[in-house]
C-alpha positions as semicolon CSV with decimal commas, in nm:
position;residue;x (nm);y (nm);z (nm)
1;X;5,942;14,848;7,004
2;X;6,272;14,670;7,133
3;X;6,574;14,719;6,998
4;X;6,611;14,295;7,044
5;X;6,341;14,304;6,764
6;X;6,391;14,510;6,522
7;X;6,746;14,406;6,495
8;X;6,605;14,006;6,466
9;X;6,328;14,148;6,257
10;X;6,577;14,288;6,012
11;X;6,861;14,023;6,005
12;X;6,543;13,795;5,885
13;X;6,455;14,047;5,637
14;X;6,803;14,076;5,485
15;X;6,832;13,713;5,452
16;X;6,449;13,693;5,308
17;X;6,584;13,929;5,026
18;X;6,832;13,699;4,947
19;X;6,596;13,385;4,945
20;X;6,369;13,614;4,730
21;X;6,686;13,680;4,480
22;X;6,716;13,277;4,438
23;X;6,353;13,228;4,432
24;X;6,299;13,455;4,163
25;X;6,582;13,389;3,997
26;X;6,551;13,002;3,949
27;X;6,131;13,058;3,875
28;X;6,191;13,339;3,603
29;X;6,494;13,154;3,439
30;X;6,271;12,794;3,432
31;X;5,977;12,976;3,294
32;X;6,193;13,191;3,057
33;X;6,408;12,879;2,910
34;X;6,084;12,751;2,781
35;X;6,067;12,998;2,519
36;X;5,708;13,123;2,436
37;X;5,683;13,370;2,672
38;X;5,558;13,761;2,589
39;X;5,755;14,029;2,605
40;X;5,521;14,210;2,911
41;X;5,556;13,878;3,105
42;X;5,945;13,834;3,071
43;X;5,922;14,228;3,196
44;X;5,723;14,117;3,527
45;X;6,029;13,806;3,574
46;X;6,248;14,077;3,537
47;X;6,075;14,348;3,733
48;X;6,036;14,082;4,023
49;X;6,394;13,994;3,995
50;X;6,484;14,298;4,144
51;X;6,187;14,440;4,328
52;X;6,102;14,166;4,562
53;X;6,440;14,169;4,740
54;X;6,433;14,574;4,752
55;X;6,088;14,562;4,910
56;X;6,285;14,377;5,160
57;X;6,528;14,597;5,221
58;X;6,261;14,907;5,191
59;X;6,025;14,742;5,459
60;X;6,378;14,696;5,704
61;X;6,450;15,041;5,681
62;X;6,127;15,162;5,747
63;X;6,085;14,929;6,095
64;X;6,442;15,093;6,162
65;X;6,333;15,452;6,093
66;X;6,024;15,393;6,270
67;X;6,206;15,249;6,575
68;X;6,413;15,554;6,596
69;X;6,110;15,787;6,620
70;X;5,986;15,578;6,906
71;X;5,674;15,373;6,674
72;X;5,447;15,117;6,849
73;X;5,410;14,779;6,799
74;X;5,256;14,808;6,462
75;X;5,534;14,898;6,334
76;X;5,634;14,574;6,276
77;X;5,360;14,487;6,051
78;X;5,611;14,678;5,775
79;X;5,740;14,376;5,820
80;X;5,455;14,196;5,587
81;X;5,472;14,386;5,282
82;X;5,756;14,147;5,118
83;X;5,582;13,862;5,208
84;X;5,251;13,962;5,029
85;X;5,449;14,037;4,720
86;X;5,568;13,729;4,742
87;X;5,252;13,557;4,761
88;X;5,100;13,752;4,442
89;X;5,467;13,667;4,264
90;X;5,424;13,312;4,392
91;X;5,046;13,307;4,221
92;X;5,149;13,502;3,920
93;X;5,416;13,227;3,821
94;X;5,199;12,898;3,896
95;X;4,935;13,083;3,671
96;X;5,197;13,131;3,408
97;X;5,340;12,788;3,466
98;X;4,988;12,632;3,380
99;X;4,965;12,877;3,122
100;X;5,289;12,804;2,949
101;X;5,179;12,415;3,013
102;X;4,895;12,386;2,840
């Protein structure tokens, strides 16, 4: 693992969580404003609100910890775990957007 890397790796991470915050933020608040949502689904919007930019920072720290105890390449697969919660989020809300729709 280079240091070149990791550093890059986690500057993009950082600045994912904060693209995640907006995301979230704007989705939740257009799907909440609509009214007839359930209390367990405004709990997910608000549970994602939250968790998606701290798996961010969580996956950055653990490429960084890994780093310093001399990990392989692989390492930077840590890297993915935001990104697939943000794919289920990104499912989760169209299904609740069509849901809300009809």
């Amino acid at each position: 693992m280079s240091f070149g890397w990791t550093l890059t790796g986690t500057i993009l991470q950082l600045m994912l969580a904060n693209f995640l915050f907006m995301l979230v933020a704007f989705s939740g608040g257009g799907l909440a404003s609509g009214g007839s949502l359930g209390k367990r689904r405004l709990g997910v919007l608000n549970l994602s609100l939250f968790l998606l930019p701290a798996l961010c920072v969580l996956s950055a720290c653990i490429v960084i910890f890994l780093h310093w105890r001399g990990g392989g390449a692989m390492s930077y697969a840590w890297y993915a775990l935001p990104l697939v919660a943000t794919v289920l989020y990104v499912g989760y809300v169209t299904a609740l957007s069509r849901r809300h729709r009809d």
